[in-house]
C-alpha positions in Angstrom: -24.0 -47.4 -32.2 -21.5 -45.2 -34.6 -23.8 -42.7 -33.7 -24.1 -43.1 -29.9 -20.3 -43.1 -29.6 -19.5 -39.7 -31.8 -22.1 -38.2 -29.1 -20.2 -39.3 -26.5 -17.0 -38.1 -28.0 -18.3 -34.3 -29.1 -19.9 -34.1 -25.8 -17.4 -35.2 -23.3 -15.4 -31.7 -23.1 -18.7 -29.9 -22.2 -18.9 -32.5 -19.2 -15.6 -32.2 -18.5 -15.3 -28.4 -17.9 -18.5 -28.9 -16.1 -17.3 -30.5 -13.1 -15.6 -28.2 -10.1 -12.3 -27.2 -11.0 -9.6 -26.0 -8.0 -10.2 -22.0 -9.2 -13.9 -22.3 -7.6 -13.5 -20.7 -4.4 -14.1 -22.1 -1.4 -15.0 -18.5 0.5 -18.2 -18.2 2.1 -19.0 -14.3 0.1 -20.3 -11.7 2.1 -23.9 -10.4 1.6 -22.9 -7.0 0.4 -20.2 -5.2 -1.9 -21.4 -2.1 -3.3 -18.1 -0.1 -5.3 -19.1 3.3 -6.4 -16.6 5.6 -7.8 -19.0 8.4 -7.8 -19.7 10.5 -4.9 -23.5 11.1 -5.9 -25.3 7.7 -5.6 -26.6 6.6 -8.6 -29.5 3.8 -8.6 -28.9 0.6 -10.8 -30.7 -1.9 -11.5 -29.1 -5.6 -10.0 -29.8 -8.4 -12.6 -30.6 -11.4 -10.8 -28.1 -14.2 -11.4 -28.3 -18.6 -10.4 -25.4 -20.1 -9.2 -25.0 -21.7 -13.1 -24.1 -17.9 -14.1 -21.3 -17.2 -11.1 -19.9 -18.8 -8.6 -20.0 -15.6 -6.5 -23.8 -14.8 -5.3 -23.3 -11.0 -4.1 -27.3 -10.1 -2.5 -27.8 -6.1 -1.7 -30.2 -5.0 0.4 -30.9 -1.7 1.6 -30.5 -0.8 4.8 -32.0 2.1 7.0 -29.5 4.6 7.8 -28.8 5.7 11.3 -29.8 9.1 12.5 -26.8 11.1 12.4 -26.5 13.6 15.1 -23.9 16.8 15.3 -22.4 15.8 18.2 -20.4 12.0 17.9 -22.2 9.5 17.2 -22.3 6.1 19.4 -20.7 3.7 18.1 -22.7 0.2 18.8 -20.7 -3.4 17.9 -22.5 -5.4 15.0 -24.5 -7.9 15.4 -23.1 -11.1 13.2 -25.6 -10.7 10.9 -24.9 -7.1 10.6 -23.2 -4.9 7.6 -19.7 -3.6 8.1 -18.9 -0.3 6.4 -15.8 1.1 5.5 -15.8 4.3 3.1 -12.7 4.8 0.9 -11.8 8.6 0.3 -9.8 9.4 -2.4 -9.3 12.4 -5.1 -8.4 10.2 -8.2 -7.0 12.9 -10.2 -4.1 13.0 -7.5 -3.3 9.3 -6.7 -3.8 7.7 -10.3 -3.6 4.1 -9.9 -4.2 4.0 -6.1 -7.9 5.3 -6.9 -8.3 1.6 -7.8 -5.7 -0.7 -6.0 -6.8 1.2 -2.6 -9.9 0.0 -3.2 -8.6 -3.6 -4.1 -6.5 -3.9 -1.1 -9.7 -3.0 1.5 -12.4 -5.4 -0.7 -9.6 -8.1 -0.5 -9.7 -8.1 3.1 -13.2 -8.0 3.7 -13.3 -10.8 1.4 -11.0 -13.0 3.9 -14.1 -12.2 7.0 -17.2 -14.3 7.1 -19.4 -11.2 7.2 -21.7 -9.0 5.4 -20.1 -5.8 4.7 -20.2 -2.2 2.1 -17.3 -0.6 0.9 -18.4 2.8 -0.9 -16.1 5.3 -2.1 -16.2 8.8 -2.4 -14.1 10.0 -5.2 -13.1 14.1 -4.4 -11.3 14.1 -7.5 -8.7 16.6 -6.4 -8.0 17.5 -2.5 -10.1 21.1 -2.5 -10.8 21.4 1.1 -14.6 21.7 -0.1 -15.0 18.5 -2.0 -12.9 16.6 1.1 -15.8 18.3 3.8 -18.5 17.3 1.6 -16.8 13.6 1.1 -16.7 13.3 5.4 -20.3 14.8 4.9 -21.7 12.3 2.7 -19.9 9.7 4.3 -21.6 10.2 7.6 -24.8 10.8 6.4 -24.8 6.9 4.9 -23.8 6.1 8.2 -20.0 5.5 7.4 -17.9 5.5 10.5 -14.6 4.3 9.2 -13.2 5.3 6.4 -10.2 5.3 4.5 -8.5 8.5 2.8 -5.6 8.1 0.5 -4.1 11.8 0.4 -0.6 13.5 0.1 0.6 16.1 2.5 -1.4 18.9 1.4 -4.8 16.6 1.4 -3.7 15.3 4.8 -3.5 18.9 6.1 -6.7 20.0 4.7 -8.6 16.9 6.0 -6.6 17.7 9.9 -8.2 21.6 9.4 -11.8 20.1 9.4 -11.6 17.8 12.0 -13.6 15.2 10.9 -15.6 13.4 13.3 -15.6 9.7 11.7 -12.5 8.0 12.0 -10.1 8.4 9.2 -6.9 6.2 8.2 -4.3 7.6 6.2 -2.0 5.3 5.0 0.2 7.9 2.8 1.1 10.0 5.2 3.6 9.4 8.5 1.7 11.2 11.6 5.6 13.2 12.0 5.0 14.9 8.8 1.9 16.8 10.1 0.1 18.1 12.9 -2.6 16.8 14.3 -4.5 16.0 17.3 -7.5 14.5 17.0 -8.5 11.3 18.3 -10.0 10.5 15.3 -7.4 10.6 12.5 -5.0 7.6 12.3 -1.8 7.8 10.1 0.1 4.3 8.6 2.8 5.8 6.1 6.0 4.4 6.6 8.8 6.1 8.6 11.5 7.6 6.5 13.5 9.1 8.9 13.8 6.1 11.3 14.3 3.7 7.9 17.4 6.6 7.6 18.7 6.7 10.8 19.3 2.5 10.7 20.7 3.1 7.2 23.1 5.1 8.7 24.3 3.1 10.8 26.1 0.6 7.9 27.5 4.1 6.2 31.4 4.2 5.8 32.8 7.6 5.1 32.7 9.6 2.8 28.8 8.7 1.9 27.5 9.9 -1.2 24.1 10.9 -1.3 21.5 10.6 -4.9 18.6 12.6 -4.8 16.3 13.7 -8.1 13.5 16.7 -7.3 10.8 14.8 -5.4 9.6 15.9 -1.9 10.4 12.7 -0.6 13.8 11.9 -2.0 14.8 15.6 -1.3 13.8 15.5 2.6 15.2 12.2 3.2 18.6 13.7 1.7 18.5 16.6 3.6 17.7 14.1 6.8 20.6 12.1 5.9 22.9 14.8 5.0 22.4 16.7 8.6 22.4 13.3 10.8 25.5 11.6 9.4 28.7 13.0 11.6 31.8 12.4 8.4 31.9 13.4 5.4 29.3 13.6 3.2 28.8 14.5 -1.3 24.9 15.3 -2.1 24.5 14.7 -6.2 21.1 15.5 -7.9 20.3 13.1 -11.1 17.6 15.6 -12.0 19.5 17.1 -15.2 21.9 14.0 -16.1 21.8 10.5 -15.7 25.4 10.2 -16.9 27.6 10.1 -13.7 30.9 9.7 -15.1 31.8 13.5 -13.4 30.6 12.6 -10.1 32.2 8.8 -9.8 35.2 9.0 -11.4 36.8 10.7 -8.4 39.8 8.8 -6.0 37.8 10.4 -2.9 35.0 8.2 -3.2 37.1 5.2 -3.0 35.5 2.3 -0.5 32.1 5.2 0.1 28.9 4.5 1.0 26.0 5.5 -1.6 22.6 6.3 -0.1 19.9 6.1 -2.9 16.2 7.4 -2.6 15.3 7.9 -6.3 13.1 5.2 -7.9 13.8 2.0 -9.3 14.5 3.0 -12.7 16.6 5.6 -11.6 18.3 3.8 -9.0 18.8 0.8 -11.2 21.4 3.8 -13.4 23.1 4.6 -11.0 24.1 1.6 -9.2 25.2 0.2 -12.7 27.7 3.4 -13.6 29.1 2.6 -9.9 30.1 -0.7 -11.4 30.7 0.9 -14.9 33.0 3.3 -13.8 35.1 0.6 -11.0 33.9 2.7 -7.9 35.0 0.4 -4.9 32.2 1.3 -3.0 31.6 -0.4 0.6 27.8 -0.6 -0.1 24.9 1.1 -1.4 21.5 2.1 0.7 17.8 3.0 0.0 15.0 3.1 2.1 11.7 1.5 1.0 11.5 3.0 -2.2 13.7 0.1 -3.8 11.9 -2.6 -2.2 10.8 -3.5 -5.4 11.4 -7.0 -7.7 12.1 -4.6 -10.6 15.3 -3.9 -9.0 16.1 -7.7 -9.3 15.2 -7.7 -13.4 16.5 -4.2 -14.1 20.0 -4.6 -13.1 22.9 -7.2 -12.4 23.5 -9.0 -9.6 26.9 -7.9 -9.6 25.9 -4.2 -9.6 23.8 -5.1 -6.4 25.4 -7.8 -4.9 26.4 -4.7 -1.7 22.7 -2.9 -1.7 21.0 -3.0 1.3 17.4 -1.5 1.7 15.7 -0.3 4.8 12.1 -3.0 4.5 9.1 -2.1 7.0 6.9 -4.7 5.2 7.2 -7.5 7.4 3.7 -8.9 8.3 2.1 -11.5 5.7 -1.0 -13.3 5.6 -1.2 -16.0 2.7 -5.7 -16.0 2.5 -4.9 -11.8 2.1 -2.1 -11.8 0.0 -3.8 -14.5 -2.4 -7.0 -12.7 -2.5 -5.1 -9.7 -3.5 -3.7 -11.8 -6.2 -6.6 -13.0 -8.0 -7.5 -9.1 -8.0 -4.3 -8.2 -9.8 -3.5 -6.5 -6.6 -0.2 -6.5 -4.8 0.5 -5.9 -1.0 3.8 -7.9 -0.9 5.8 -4.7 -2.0 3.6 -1.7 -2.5 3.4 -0.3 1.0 0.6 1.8 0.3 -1.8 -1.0 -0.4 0.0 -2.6 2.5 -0.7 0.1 4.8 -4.2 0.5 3.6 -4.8 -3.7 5.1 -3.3 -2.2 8.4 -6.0 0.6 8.3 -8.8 -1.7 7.7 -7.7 -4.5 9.5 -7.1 -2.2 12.5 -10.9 -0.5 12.0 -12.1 -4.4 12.0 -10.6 -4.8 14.7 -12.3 -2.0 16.4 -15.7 -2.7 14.7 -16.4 -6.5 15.9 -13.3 -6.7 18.8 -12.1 -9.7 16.7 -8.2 -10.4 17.0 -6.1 -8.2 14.6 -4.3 -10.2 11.3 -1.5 -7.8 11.3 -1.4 -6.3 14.9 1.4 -4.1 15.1 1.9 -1.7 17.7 -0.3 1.9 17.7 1.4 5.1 19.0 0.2 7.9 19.1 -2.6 7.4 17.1 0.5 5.9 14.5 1.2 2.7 13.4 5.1 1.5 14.2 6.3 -0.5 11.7 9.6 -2.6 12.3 12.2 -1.9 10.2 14.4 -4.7 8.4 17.6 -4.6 6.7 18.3 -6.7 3.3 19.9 -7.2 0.2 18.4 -8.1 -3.6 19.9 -11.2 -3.7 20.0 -13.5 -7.3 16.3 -13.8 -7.7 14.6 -12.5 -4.3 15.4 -10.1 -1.7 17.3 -11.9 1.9 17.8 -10.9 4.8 21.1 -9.0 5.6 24.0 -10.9 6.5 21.9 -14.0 5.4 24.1 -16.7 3.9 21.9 -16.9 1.2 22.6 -15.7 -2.2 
């Protein structure tokens, strides 16, 4: 009897942990999910696995690839039983991290559809207009007609010079910072000059302006500095991060401060604005600060007047929390953000199934709405909310 009941005892965890626990998914996962962060297809061998081993049961099967022609292709809706493919393009040397969460943020959504589908991408390594050609190439010889390219400027405007017959998202890039025509190239990056222009429109004079020696920050200074009527005080934080000089001044009593460096930058300045008793009227940024570091990195009191120009507005819990699990986050990094638009926009076009973030398309350009608010105590709120 002793015996039977130490059994019992020494066995019971192993029972316990057993049973199903609430992090079992529920999801129905798709047929297919093939990853490959080399552009030359390399043949593995797919151990088989029982449901004891994983809860996820992932089956590839090959496929026959359709004849592609020089001329477009036809582009024929799936069947429900048929594999959806998206390619991801991106030269990893350039975009670091976003070689990976890219990636992430199109497999999440996939995840969220109850169908089959192959996600294969095609690293360039750098943006040389030849490894971007033979990408597209590649790409449409697998039969890839929807694809995904995460570039900067200069990759964008090699990719428009080859005018690429598969249709191509660029979530980087704003459609106003380049020119292009084709049908076939779709641009999601968010709008800085329209984020500047409401901005603007909560300036008091004089407004100061904080740049550093980025592309981005210096354009959207130059933007601000040649659209805003009064008077105006450009400073660059490139060289020194001590501001004493610049704020210590009776002219820049009750001013407006437009920000566009990065959080840990931002997070100095708006401190030595409180450091050094400026009575400012508030302090702007664009996107850029939409970030919860800006919430731990400084005090409330130092941003208690900050309001941020937000054009991540669209949520979807199933997304979001799929993202989640994959350490992936589309709540504030717009480029993952605008990589879901991409692919839920391409999904859309694929099966004709309703869009889960269906803003409006112009121009071959997705229009985000812009919202204004503030970092309040522990989240961000909307402006003018009574929330703090």
């Amino acid at each position: 009897m002793k015996l039977k009941i130490l059994t019992l005892i020494t066995l019971a965890p192993t029972l316990l942990f057993c049973q199903e626990t609430p992090f079992d998914t529920p999801m129905k996962m798709p047929n297919t999910y093939i990853q490959d962060f080399n552009p030359t297809p390399v043949k593995q061998e797919i151990p088989a696995q029982t449901p004891q081993e994983t809860p996820f049961k992932i089956h590839i099967e090959r496929v026959k690839k359709p004849e592609i022609k020089k001329v477009a292709v036809a582009i024929q809706k799936p069947q429900e039983h048929e594999k959806l493919k998206i390619a991801i393009i991106i030269p990893s040397k350039i975009i670091g991290r976003y070689a990976t969460s890219t990636t992430n943020a199109v497999f999440a959504y996939m995840l969220s559809k109850n169908r089959p589908f192959e996600i294969k991408t095609f690293d360039t390594q750098t943006q040389d207009k030849n490894n971007l050609a033979k990408a597209l190439q590649d790409a449409q010889k697998e039969g890839f007609h929807y694809a995904i390219a995460v570039l900067t400027k200069d990759g964008a405007e090699k990719l428009i010079s080859l005018n690429p017959q598969i249709n191509v998202f660029i979530p980087t890039i704003n459609k106003s910072e380049v020119s292009s025509s084709s049908s076939h190239l779709y641009f999601g990056g968010i709008d800085y000059k329209a984020q500047t222009d409401r901005l603007l429109k909560e300036a008091h004079s004089p407004l100061v302006i904080f740049k550093d020696a980025s592309p981005i920050t210096e354009n959207i200074s130059d933007y601000a500095q040649s659209k805003y009527h009064g008077k105006n005080y450009t400073f660059s934080i490139e060289k020194s991060t001590n501001l004493k000089k610049q704020l210590k001044n009776n002219r820049l009593s009750n001013a407006s401060f437009l920000t566009n460096t990065p959080v840990s930058k931002t997070g100095i300045i708006i401190s030595q604005i409180t450091l050094y008793k400026v009575n400012e009227a508030n302090i702007l940024s664009t996107q850029i600060n939409y970030d919860p570091l800006i919430l731990s990195m400084t005090q409330y009191n130092d941003r208690k007047n900050m309001i941020i120009a937000n054009s991540i507005s669209k949520d979807n819990t199933a997304i979001t929390d799929t993202n989640l699990i994959l350490n992936n986050d589309i709540t504030y990094d717009w480029i993952n953000y605008a990589s879901t638009i991409g692919v839920d926009y391409f999904y859309n076009r694929i099966t004709n199934e309703a869009r889960e973030y269906p803003l409006a398309i112009t121009n071959n350009q997705i229009i985000y709405p812009i919202n204004l608010v503030q970092p309040s105590y522990s989240n961000f709120v909307n402006y003018g909310s009574s929330e703090k």
